[in-house]
C-alpha positions as a Markdown table, in Angstrom:
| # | Residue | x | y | z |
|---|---|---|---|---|
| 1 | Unk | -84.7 | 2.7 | 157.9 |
| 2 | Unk | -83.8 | -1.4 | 157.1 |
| 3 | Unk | -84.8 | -2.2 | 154.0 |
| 4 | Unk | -87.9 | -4.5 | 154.3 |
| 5 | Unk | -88.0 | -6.0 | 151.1 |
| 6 | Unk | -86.4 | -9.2 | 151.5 |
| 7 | Unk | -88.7 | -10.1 | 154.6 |
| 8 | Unk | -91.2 | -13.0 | 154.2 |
| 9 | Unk | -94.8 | -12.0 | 153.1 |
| 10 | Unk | -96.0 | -15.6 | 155.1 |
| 11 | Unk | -98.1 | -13.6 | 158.0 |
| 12 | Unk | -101.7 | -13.2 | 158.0 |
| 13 | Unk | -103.9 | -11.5 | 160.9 |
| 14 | Unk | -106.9 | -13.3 | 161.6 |
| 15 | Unk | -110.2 | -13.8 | 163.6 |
| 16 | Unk | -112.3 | -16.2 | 164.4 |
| 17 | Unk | -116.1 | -16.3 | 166.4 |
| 18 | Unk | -117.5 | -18.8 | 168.3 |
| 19 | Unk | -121.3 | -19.5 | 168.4 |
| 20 | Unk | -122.0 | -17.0 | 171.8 |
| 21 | Unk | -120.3 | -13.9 | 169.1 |
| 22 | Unk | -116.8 | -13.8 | 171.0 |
| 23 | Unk | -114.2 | -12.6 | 168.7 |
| 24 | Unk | -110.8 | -14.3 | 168.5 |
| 25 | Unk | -108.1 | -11.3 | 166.6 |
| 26 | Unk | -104.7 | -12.9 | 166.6 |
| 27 | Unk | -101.1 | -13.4 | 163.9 |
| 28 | Unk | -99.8 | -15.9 | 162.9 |
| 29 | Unk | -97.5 | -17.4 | 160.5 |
| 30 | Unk | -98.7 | -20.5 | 158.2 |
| 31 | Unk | -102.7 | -19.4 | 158.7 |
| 32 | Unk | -104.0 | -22.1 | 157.3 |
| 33 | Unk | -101.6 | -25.0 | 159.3 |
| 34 | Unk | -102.5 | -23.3 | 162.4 |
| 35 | Unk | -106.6 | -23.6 | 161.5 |
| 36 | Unk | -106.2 | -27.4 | 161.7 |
| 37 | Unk | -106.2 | -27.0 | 165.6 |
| 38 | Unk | -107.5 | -23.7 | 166.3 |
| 39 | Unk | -110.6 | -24.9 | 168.2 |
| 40 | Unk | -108.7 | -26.8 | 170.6 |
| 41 | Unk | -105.9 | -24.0 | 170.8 |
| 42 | Unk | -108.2 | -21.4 | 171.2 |
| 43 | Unk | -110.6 | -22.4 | 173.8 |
| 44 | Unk | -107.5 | -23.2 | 175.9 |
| 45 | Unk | -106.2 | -19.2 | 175.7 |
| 46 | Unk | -109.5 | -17.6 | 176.1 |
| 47 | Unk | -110.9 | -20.9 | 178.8 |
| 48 | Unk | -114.2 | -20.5 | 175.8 |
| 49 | Unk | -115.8 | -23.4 | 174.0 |
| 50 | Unk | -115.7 | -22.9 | 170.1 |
| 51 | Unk | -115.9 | -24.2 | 167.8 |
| 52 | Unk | -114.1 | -21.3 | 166.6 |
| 53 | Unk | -114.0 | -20.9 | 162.7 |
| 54 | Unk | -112.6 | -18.6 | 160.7 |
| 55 | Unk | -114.5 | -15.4 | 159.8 |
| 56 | Unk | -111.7 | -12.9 | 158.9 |
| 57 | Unk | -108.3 | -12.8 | 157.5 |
| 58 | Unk | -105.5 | -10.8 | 155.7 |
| 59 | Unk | -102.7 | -12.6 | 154.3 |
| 60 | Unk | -99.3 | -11.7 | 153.2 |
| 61 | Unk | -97.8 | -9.8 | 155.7 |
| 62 | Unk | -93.9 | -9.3 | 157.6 |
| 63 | Unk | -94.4 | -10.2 | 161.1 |
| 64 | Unk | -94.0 | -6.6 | 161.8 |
| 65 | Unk | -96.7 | -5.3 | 160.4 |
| 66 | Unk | -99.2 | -8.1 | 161.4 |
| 67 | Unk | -98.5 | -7.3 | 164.9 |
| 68 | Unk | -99.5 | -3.8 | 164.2 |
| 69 | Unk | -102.7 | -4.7 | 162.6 |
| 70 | Unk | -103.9 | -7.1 | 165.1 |
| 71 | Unk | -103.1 | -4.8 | 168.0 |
| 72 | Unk | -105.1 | -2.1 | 165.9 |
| 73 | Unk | -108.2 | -4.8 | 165.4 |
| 74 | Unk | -108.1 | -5.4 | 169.0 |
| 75 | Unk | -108.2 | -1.8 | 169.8 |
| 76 | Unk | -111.4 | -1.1 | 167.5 |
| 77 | Unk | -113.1 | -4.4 | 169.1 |
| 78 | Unk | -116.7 | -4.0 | 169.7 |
| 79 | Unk | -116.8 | -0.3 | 168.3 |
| 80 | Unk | -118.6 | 0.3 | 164.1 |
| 81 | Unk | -114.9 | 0.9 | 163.2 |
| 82 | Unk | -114.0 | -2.3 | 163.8 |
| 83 | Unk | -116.9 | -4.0 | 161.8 |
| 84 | Unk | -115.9 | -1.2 | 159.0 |
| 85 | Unk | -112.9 | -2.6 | 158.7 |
| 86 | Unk | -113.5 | -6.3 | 158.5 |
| 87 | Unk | -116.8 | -5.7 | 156.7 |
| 88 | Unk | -118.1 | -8.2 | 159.7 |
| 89 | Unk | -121.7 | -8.1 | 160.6 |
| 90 | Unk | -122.3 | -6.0 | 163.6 |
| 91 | Unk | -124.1 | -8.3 | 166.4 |
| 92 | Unk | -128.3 | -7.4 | 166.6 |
| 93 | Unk | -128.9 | -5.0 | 169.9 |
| 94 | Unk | -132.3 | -6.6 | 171.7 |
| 95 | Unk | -134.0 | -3.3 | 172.1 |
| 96 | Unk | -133.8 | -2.3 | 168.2 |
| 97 | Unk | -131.0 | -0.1 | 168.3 |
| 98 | Unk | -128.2 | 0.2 | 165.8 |
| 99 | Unk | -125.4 | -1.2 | 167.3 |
| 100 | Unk | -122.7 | 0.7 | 165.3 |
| 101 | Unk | -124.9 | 4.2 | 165.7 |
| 102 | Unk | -123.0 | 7.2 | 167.4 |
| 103 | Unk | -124.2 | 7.7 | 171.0 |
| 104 | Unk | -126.3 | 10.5 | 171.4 |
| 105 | Unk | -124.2 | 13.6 | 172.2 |
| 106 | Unk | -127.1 | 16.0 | 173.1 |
| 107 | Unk | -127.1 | 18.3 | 176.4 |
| 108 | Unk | -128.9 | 16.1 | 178.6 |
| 109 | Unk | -132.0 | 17.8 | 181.1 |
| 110 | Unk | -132.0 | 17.9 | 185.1 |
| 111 | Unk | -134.0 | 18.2 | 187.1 |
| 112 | Unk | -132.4 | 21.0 | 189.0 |
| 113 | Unk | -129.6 | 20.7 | 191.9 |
| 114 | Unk | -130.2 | 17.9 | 194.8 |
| 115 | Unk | -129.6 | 20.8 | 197.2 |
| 116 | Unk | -132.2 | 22.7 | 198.7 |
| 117 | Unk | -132.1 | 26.4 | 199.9 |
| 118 | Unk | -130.2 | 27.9 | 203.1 |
């Protein structure tokens, strides 16, 4: 295994949210340079209007390893795991529900087969 020691720690993962709730995860190195036209950069890879501030980040990473985080945000994206992780307030459902509550595994009741007797 290469010895990672001597690799910068300049990487940060990072995501913003625009007024609708769309989530942003990306890396990047020099965060904060990047920020000065994230609005503008943003709306033209996703083709949505921001602004798009910053809500979320984690600094002091290799390159490497803020690749792997990122992909790993975007994988929990939209699930309670992903607003576990960030500490991120999970969006309000409009018919009451907990939004980050397991679904509901119980056996579910029919009402019999759709086919009739020979």
């Amino acid at each position: 295994m290469a010895d990672t020691s001597a690799l910068p720690l300049t990487w940060s993962v990072f995501i913003l949210q625009n007024p609708a709730g769309r989530f942003f995860v990306g890396h990047i190195e020099h965060l904060d340079t990047f920020l000065t036209t994230a609005d503008e950069t943003v709306a033209k890879w996703t083709g949505h209007l921001g602004p798009w501030p910053l809500v979320w980040r984690h600094d002091g990473l290799t390159e490497a390893a803020a690749r792997k985080y990122e992909i790993s945000l975007k994988r929990d994206k939209g699930t309670a795991r992903f607003y576990s992780r960030t500490g991120l307030k999970a969006p309000e459902t409009t018919d009451g529900t907990d939004p980050n509550a397991a679904p509901d595994s119980s056996p579910k009741k029919t009402g019999g087969s759709a086919r009739g007797s020979a």
